[in-house]
N, C-alpha and C positions, 0 to 999 in steps of 0.2 A: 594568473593562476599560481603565482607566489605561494602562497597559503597552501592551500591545497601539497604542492611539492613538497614543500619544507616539514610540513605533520605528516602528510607520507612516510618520509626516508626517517625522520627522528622515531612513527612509529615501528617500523623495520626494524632498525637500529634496538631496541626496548625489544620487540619481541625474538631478535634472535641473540643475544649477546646482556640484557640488561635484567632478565628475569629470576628469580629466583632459583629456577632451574633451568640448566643448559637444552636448547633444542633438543627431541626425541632421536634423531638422527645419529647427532652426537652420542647421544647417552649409547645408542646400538652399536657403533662405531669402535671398540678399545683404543686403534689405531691415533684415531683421533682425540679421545680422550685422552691419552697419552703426551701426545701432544700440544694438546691445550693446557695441559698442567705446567708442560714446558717455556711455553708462550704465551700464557693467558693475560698475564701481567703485562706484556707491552704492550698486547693486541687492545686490553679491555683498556689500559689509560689513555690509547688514541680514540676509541670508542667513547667514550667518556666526555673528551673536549672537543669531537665532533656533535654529541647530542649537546652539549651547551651554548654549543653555537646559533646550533639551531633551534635550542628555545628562547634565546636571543631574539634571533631575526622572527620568529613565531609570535614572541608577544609584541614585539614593535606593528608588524603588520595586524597584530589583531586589534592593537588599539587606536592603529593609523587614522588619522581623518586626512592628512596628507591628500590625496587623491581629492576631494571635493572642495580645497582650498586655495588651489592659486594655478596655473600651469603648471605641469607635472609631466613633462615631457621626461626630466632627467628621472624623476618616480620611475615611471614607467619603462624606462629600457632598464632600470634597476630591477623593476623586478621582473623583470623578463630573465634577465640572467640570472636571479635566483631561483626562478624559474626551470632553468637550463641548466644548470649547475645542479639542483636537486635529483633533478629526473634522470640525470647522466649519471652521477653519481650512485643513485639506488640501484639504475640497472646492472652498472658492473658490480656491484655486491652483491646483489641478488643471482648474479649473472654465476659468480663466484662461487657462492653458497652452494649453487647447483652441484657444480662440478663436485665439491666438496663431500657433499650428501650422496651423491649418485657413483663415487668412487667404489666399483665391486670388491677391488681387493685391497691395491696398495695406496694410501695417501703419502704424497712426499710432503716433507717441512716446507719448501717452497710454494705450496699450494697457501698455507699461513702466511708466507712472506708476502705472495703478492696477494694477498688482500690487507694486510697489514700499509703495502704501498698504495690500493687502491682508497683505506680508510683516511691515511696521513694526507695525501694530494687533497681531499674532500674539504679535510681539516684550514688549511691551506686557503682552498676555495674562499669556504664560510668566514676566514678571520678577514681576508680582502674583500666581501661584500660587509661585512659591519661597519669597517674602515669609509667605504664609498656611501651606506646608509647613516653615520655618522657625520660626514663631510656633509650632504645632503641637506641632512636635516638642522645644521648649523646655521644654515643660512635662510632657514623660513620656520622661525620660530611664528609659532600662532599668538595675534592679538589677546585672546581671550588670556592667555595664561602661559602656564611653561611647557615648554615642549612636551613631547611623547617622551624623549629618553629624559628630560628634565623629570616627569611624573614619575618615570620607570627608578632614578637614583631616589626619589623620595620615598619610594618604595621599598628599597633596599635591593632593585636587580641589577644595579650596574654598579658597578666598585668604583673608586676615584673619587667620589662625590658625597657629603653627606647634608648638604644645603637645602635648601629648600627653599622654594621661588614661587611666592604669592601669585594670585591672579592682579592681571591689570585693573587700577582702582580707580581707571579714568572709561573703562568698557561702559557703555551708556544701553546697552540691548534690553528691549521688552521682553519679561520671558512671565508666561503664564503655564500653570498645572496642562500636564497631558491631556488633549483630547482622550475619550472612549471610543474604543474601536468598535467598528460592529460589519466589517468589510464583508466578513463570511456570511453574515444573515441574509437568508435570500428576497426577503421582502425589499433591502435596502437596494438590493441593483434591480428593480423592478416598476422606480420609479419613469413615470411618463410613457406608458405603455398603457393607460387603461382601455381607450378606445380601440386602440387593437383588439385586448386579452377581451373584450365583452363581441368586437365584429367575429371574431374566430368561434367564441364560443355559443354564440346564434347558431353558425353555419354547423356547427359539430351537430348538435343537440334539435336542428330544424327536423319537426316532426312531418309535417308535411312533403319535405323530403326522402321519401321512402328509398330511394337507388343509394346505391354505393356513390361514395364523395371523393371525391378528393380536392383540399385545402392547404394550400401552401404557402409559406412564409420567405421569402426573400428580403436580403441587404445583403451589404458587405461585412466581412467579417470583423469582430469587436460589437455590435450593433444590437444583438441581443434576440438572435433569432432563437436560440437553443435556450436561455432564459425565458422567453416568453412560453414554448412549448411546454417547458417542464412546467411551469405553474398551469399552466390549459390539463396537462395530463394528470395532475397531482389535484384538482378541483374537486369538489366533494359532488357538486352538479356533475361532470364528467365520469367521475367514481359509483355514481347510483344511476347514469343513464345506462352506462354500455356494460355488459355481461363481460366482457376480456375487453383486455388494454396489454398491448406490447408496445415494446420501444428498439429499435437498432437503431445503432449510429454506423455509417458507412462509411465517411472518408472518401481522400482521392486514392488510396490504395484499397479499393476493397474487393473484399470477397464473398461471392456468394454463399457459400455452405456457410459462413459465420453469418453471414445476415441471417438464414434463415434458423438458425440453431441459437442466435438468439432470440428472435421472436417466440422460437417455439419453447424455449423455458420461460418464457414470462407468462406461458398460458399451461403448460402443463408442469406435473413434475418430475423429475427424474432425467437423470443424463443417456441421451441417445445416440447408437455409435453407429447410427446408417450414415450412408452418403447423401449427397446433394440430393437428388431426384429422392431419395428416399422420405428423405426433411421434409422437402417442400410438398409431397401428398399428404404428410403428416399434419403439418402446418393447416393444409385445406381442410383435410376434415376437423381439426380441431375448429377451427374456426365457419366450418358451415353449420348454420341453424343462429348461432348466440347472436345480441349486436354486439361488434370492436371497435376496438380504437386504433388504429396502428399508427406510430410515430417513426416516419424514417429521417433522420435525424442527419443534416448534413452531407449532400449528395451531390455527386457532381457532374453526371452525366444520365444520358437516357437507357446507355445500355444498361445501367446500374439497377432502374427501376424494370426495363425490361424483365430482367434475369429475375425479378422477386414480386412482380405483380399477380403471375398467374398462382400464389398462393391463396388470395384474398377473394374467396367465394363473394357471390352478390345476390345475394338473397332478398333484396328488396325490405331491408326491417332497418333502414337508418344506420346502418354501419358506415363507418369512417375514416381516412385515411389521412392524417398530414404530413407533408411535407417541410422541413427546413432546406433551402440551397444560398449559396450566392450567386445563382448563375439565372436568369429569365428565363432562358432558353428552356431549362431542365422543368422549371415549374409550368410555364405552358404546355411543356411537351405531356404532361403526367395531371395535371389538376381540371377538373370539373368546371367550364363553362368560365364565370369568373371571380372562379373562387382563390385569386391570388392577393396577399395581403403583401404591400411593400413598406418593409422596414425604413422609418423615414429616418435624418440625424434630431438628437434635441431640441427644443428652443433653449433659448437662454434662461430660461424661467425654470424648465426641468430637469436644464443639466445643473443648476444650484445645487437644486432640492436633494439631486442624487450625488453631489457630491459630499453634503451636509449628512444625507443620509449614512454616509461611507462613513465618514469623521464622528457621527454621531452627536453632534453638535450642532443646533440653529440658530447660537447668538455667539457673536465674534464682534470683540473689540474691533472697534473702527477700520485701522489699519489693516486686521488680518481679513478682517473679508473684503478689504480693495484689495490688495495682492489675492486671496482666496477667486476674488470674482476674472481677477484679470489670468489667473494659471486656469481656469475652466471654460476663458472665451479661448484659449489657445487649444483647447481640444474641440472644438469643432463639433461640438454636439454628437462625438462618439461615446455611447458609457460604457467600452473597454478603457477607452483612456481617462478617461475622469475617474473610474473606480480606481485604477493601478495608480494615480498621480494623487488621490486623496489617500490611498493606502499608505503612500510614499512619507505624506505630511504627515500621518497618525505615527509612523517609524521617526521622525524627525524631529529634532527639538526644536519646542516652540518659542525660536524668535524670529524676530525680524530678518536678522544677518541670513538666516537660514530660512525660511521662504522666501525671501528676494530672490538667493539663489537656485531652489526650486524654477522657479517663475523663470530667473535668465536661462536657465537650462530647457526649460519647455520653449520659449521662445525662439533658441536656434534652433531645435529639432522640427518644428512643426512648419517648414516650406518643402512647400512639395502639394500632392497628392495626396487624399484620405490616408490611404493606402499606407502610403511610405511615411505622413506624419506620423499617423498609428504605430506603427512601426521602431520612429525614431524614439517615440513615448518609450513605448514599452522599452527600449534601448537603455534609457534615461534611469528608467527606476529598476533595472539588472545590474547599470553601472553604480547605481549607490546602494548595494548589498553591502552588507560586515564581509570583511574576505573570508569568515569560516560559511557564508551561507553560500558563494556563488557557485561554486564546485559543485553543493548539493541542488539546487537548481539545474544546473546545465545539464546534470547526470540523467535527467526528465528526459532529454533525446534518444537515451538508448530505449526505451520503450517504443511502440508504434503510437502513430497516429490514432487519438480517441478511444486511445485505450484505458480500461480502468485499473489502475494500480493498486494491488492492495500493500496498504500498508504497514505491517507485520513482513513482507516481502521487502517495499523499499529499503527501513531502518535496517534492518539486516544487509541489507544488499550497502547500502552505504557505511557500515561498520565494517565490512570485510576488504571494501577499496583502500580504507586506510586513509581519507582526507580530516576527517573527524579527531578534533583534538580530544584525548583521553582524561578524564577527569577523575580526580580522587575518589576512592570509592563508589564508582557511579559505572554500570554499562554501560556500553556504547549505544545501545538501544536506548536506552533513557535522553542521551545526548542527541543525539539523534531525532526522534520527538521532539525537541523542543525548537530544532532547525528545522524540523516540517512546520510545526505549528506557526513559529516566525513566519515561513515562505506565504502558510494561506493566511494570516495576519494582514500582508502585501498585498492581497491578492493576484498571487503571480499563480497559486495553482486552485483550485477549490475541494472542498467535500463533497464527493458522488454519494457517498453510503458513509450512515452512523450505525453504531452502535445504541440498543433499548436508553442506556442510560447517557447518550452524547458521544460519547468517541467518537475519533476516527477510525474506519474500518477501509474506505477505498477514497483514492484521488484521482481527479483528473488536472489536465491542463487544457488551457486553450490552444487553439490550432495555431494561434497568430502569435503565442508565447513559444509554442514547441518549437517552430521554424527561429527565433530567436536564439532557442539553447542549440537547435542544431547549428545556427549557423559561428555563435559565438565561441562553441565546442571544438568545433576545423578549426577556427582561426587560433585557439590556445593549443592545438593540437592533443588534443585529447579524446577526440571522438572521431571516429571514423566508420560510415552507413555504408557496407557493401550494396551492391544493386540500386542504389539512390541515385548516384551521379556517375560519372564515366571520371575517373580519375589514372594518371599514366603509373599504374601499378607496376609496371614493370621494367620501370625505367629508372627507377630509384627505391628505396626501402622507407616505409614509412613507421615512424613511431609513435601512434598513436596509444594512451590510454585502454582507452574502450574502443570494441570492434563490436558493432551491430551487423551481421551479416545475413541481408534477405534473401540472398543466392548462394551458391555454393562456392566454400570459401577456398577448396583444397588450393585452385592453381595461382592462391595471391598469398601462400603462406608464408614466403619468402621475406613479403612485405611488409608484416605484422607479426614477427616472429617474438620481437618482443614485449607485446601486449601486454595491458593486466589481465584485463577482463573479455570475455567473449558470451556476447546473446544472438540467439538468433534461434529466430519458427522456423529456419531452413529443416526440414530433415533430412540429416545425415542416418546413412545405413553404416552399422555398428565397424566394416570392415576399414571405412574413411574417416572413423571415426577416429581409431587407432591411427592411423596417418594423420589424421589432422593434427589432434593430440600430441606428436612427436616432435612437432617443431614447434610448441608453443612453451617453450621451459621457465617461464615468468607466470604466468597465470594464477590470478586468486580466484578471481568468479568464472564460472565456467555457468551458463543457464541456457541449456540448448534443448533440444528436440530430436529424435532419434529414432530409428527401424531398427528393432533389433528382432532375429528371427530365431536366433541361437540361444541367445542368455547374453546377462551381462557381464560373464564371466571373461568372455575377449577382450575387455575394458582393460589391460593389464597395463598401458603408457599412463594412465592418469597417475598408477601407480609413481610415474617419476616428475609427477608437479608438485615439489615439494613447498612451495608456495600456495597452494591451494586453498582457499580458507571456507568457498563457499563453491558448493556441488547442486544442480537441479537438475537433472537429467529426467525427463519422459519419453517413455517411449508409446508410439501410436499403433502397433501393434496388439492384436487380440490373444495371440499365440501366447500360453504360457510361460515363462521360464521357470523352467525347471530348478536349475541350481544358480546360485552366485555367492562366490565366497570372497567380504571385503577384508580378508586376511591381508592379503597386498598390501592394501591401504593402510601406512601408516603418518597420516599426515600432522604433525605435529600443532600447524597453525590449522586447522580446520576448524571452522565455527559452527556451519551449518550446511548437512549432510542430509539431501533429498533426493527420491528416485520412487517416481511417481508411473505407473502403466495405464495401457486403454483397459485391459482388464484385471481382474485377480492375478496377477502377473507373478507376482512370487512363491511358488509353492515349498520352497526352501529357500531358507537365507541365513547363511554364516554371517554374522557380524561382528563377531571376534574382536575385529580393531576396534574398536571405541574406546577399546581400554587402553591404545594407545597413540589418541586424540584427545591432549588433558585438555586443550582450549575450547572441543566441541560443545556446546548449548543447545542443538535442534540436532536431534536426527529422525526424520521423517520416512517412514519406506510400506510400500504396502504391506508386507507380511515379514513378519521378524523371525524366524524358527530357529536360532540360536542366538546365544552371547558368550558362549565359547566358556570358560571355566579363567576365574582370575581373581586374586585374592584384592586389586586395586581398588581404593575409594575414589569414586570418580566426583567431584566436589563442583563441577562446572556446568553438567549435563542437567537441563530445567527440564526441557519438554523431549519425549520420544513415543514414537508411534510408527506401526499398529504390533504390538507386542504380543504374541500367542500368548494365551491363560495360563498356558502349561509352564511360563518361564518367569511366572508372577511369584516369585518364590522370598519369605524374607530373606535368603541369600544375597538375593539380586537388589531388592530394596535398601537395605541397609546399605550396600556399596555405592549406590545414589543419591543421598540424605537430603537435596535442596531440589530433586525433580519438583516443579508445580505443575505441567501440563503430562499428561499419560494419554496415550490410545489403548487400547485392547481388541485385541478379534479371536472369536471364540471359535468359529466353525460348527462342522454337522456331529461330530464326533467326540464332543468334548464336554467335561462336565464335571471342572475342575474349581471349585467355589471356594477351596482355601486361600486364592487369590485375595478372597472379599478379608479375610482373617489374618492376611501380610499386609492391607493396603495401611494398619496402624504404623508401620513403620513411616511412613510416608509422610512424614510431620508439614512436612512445607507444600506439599499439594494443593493445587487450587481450580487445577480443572481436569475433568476424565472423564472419557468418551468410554463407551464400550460397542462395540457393530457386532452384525453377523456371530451373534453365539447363539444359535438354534437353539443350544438344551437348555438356554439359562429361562427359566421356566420360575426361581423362583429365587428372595436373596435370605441368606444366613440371617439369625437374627440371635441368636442363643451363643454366649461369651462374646459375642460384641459391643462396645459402650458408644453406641450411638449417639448420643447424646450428650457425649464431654471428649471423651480422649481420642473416638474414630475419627481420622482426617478434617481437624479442626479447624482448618484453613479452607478450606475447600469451597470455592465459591458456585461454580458450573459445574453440572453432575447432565449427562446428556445418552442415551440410548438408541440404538439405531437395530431394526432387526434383530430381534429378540422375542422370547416368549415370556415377559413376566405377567405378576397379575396386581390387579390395582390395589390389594392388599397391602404390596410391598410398598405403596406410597407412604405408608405409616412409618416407614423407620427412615426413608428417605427426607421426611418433614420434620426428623428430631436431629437433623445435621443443624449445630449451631451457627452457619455463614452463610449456608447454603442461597445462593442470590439469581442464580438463571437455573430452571430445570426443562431439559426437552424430550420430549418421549415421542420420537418416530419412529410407526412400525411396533412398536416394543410391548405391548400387549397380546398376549392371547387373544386368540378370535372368540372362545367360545368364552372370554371374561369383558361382559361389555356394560357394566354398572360399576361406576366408583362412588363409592359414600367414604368424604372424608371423614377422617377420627379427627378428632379434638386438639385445637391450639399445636396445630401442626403448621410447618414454614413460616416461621415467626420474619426472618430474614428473606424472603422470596419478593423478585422484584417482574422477576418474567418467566410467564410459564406457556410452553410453546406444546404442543398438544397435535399429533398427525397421525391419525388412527381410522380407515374406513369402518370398523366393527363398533365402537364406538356410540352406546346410545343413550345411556342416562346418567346422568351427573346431577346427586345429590346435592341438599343445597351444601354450601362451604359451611357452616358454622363458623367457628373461631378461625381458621386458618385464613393464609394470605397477608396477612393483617396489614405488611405493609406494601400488595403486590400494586405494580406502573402499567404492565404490559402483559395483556391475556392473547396470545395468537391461536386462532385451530384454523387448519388447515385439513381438508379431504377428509372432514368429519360427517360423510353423507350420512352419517345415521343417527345423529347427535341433532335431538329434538328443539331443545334450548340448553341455555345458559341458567344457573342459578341464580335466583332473582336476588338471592343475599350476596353479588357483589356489588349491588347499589353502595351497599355501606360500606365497604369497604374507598374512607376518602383519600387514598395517594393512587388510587386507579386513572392511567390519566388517555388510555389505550387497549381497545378490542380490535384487534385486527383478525377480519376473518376470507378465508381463501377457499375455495370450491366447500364449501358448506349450505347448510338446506335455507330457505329465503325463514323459516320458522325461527333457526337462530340468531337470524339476522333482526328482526322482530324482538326478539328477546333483550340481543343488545342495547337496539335505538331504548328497548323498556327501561333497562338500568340507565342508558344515559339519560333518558329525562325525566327516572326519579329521582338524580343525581341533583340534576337544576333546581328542583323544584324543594327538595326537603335538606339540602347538604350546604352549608355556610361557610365551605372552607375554602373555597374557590378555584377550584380545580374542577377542568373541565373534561367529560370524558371524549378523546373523538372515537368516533367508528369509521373503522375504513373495510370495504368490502371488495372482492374479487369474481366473478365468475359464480353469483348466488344462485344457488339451483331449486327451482318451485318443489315444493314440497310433493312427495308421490305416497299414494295411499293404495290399499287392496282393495279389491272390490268382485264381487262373485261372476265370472262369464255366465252362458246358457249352461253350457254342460257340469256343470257346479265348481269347474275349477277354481281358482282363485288366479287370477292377475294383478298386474299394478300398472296405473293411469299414469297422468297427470291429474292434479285440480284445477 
């Protein structure tokens, strides 16, 4: 974990000492400034040839192939110490800085000096690892050409040298064009399953089976039990038979209230804050009367199933249950007679196809598919390992020299045990990551088990740890992305959840890779799982990176004092909070869980994590907070600032310090009720939310110039619309929410230029809880970018007819529509023109769809969710006038949820009027 250390301490180094302006701390400090004026010259030219060092050692290792080319023993304990050397290093600087920063009154010169010795020693370090990395690599130069530092003087990064050293003209290696990758497609890891996916999908769907089912899928893990599920759950047969479909994934650590609280948002909507017992009656009634589906995804014992069965009424109407385990036991224990399907290994014939499917390629030159055929009989007809080891080869240059070695590396790994072959696989293709990716992999163990990552959270999370080399003009977020997308390239992690137009929006990993990152994480000492394992905490201090703490961390603080990062669902109550906080004086990421019954204003030790760069704090509390003022806070490195509650948690909030966090990007918080008064242009801050209306002021805009994401919340008492008449300032805008403004009833339209110079970028425009009226769609459809719009809630009750105007959302691609009042919609005329994705959800009164978006051809998606079985009728209508008269070839699908039979009035005896069913 070389890498990783070494862009670590050099980005440290850069962000306190190399920037264009001196740290925040500093600047408040005269004492210090004083100081530094006195000293800054010696300090900054040791600074200087310590970060050269170590972009040095930084591009050697990043261009290293070292490691996959000969015995690397003497590699390896090299970069262990630069390893060690790095991490030691940063921490006494950082260690340092504290002291510095956190000095109340008096700084002495001496506090400069010895960091001044701590910086020079470093210096020292790094020139004797170059020495031994240059010694090294003298003496195994690569056949193919000239060495790594041979490349690097060609280049112009090493001085001494100005020569230039051809490749060997005697190298005889077959090299052909890149395969196409296509790892990520789910079709392609789906080969050799069909007889299953058609046996499961009889037993689901058998009408003649009226009782409640249960269907289970066993193997061992890698084997593709949770692959098969999802395509069973995602089937369009599957999707039109059952009225609801939920999905939990359980795990060996699980817990009940999450199981049942997810099932129950997959069938209703809205976040609910009862407890267990509460869930699970909820759960039942939702699901007594419809048919379901339920998929309990990965289970490992019976109590598991015990504790979440008694949700699933049995109504005798073909409803269904399956089950994924790797355990027999658990599936007999829980499945229906003999409804157990066992996961078999490939034959040779399927594990080919899935591996060609991976590579995307089914004709290879002679040689490469003897070697291709001979690396996929060594996996054993598992497709974990054929997909991760054909990922391996699409990352891999295609020659000979390099699939041989493939091939010898699969060949030692795979004695043993499925189990442990599996295992060694996956080992195999971790050990040949780029060193900037493995850091970001491993980092996967701090999350729980079958959890889903969202991704907007990761890259952030991994930009704030500092492994992540910084690149010119470019985010770290951007850098970042491109090391996730690499990772599911590998198939080391995959896509749970896209985005309308492809993105990534959530990741998962697999269970048999996570146990990898945890386990390869301890051994580089970088991660350390409180409540996971019994380790002798108290018998020595541990320095771990990352602390994941599932128990309560207070009595091991000792151990982990010098951390970066700290995650953990433990909840801490606010008052151990502060204590725990006190001894953690390194900390950048802090993403914890929290009781707080007071406010967050006790929070005053965060105050002294002058390291801090990323804050997520929630607290599970209902209780208001009254007050909190982040005046305290003045964190200079801070990127991204969140504090999230169970309920409307904030009813006042001083935010004052942002304007003195120039590095911060996100600040996310439920309710904003100041920003304190400040003449600063904050030039770094993109996205903030939920922002009162009342603080919408071109004051405040103008001081933000590059925000693109906004929240807003309006309240019962507010009715403040010049907000709509500041948002011109706002030139770089590109997405904004507005929630919860009861009065906002209708939008400005008079000196607005909607239509050229109001928020010109602005691609998402989205509504929650609100009273507009569908009138205001009109001005909404003359935004020139405009490309996703969502309207939940946000209409008037007594406004339930929209007729669009003319050649309106020229630019709309998704239009997502949540409205119970909701009942006629004119046809579209001109509008839409180039819309992908129509969603309505919980439109019980919404008749149909207009049959004018037949013609509309980039439509390639209806997706409809608790809506009447009439609109669903309407849909299949446009899709198959779609087929029938449209030559552009795109296909519409319809996906449906929980369609509810259409109900009509009809007169009782007594003349009342009621309402049936049909």
């Amino acid at each position: 974990m070389a890498y990783a250390a070494v862009t670590s301490l050099k980005g440290t180094l850069h962000l306190h000492f190399l920037q264009s302006q001196p740290c925040l701390p500093l600047i408040y400090k005269r004492k210090v400034v004083s100081l530094l004026r006195n000293n800054l010259g010696f300090l900054l030219e040791i600074v200087y040839a310590l970060h050269k060092n170590l972009g040095f050692l930084q591009e050697i290792l990043e261009k290293s192939e070292i490691a996959y080319d000969y015995d690397n023993s003497a590699m390896k304990r090299l970069e262990a110490e630069m390893r060690d050397v790095a991490f030691k290093a940063e921490e006494r600087i950082e260690m340092e800085l504290s002291n510095i920063y956190l000095q109340s009154s008096s700084i002495e010169e001496v506090c400069l000096l010895k960091l001044h010795g701590i910086l020079n020693e470093a210096v020292k370090q790094t020139d004797y690892l170059k020495k031994k990395l240059i010694k090294i690599q003298s003496k195994h130069q690569f056949a193919k050409g000239p060495s790594i530092l041979g490349r690097m003087r060609q280049r112009g990064l090493l001085h001494g040298s100005t020569s230039s050293q051809s490749a060997d003209p005697h190298r005889q290696n077959i090299t052909v064009s890149k395969f196409s990758k296509s790892a990520s497609n789910f079709d392609s890891r789906m080969v050799g399953c069909d007889k299953e996916f058609k046996t499961i999908l009889d037993k689901l769907t058998q009408q003649s089976a009226k009782q409640l089912q249960v269907v289970s899928i066993i193997g061992m893990g890698g084997i593709g039990k949770t692959t098969l599920a999802e395509k069973l759950y995602n089937d369009s047969l599957i999707t039109s038979y059952f009225d609801k479909r939920a999905w939990a994934t359980v795990s060996q650590e699980y817990n009940v209230e999450r199981m049942v609280r997810c099932l129950l948002s997959c069938v209703t909507t809205g976040a609910s804050r009862d407890g267990e017992d509460q869930l699970a009656e909820s759960l039942y009634k939702c699901l007594k009367g419809p048919r379901y589906l339920i998929v309990i995804d990965d289970i490992w014992n019976t109590t598991a199933w015990d504790s979440v069965q008694r949700c699933f009424p049995n109504d005798n109407n073909g409803s269904r249950i399956l089950l994924t385990s790797r355990l027999k036991e658990v599936a007999e224990y829980a499945s229906s007679g003999n409804s157990i399907i066992n996961m078999s290994f490939l034959n040779a014939n399927k594990s080919w196809n899935l591996f060609c499917n991976v590579l995307g390629q089914t004709e290879f030159l002679s040689v490469f598919e003897q070697i291709g055929r001979d690396i996929v009989k060594k996996c054993n007809g598992l497709p974990l390992a054929i997909i991760v080891v054909a990922s391996l080869l699409s990352k891999t240059e295609v020659t000979v020299e390099k699939w041989n070695s493939v091939a010898e590396n699969v060949s030692r790994y795979v004695i043993g045990d499925s189990n442990d072959a599996c295992s060694k696989i996956l080992y195999l293709s971790y050990n040949q990551l780029p060193h900037r990716l493995k850091a970001c992999f491993l980092y996967f163990g701090v999350f729980p088990e079958d959890y889903e990552i969202h991704v907007k959270k990761l890259v952030r999370l991994w930009g704030a740890e500092g492994f992540l080399r910084a690149v010119d003009h470019r985010y770290m977020e951007e850098v970042a992305m491109e090391c996730l997308q690499d990772l599911v390239d590998r198939s080391l992690v995959f896509v749970s959840k896209q985005s309308y137009n492809g993105k990534m929006k959530a990741i998962r990993i697999h269970d048999m890779l996570r146990e990898l990152c945890l386990r390869e994480a301890r051994h580089e000492n970088l991660l350390t799982v409180i409540g996971y394992e019994k380790l002798p905490f108290f018998k020595k201090k541990i320095s771990s990176c990352w602390i994941r703490a599932t128990s309560d961390l207070l009595p091991l603080t000792k151990c982990f004092h010098k951390s970066h990062s700290l995650h953990s669902p433990y909840s801490y109550y606010s008052g151990s909070v502060e204590t725990l906080f006190s001894h953690f004086k390194l900390l950048r990421v802090v993403d914890i869980v929290c009781i707080f019954y007071f406010g967050y204003g006790q929070l005053n030790t965060l105050a002294n994590l002058v390291h801090l760069r990323y804050l997520a704090l929630r607290n599970l509390i209902n209780t208001p907070v009254k007050y909190f003022d982040l005046e305290l806070f003045e964190h200079y490195n801070m990127q991204s600032f969140i504090l999230r509650g169970a309920a409307d948690t904030f009813d006042f909030f001083v935010a004052s310090g942002i304007w003195k966090m120039p590095l911060l990007r996100n600040f996310c918080i439920q309710g904003i009720g100041s920003l304190g008064t400040s003449s600063i242009v904050h030039r770094n801050l993109e996205s903030i939310s939920w922002l009162d209306s009342m603080l919408c002021t071109k004051d405040l805009f103008t001081r933000i110039p590059n925000l693109k994401k906004l929240g807003i919340y309006g309240g019962y008492d507010k009715n403040n619309l010049d907000c709509f008449y500041n948002f011109v300032h706002l030139r770089q805008l590109e997405e904004l929410s507005i929630r919860a403004w009861w009065n906002l009833n209708h939008i400005p339209c008079s000196g607005i230029q909607w239509a050229t110079s109001f928020l010109p970028k602005l691609k998402k425009l989205k509504f929650f809880d609100t009273k507009l009226q569908w009138s205001d769609m009109r001005l909404f459809g003359m935004l020139p970018n405009l490309q996703v719009l969502k309207l939940i809630n946000s209409i008037a009750s007594e406004d339930r007819m929209w007729e669009p105007s003319e050649e309106g959302f020229r630019q709309l691609k998704r239009l997502v529509i949540e409205d119970v009042f909701f009942e006629r919609w004119n046809d579209v005329g001109d509008n839409f023109s180039v819309l992908e994705c129509l969603e309505l959800r919980n439109c019980y009164s919404l008749q149909e769809i207009p049959s004018g978006f037949a013609n509309i051809t980039t439509l390639v998606l209806i997706q409809l969710k608790s809506c009447l079985d009439s609109v669903l009728t309407s849909a299949k209508l446009i899709q198959i006038q779609e087929e029938q008269y449209n030559n552009y070839g795109n296909a519409v699908l319809v996906c449906s949820e929980n369609i509810r039979a259409k109900r009509v009035k009809t007169k009782s005896k007594n003349g009342m009027r009621r309402k049936r069913d049909e």
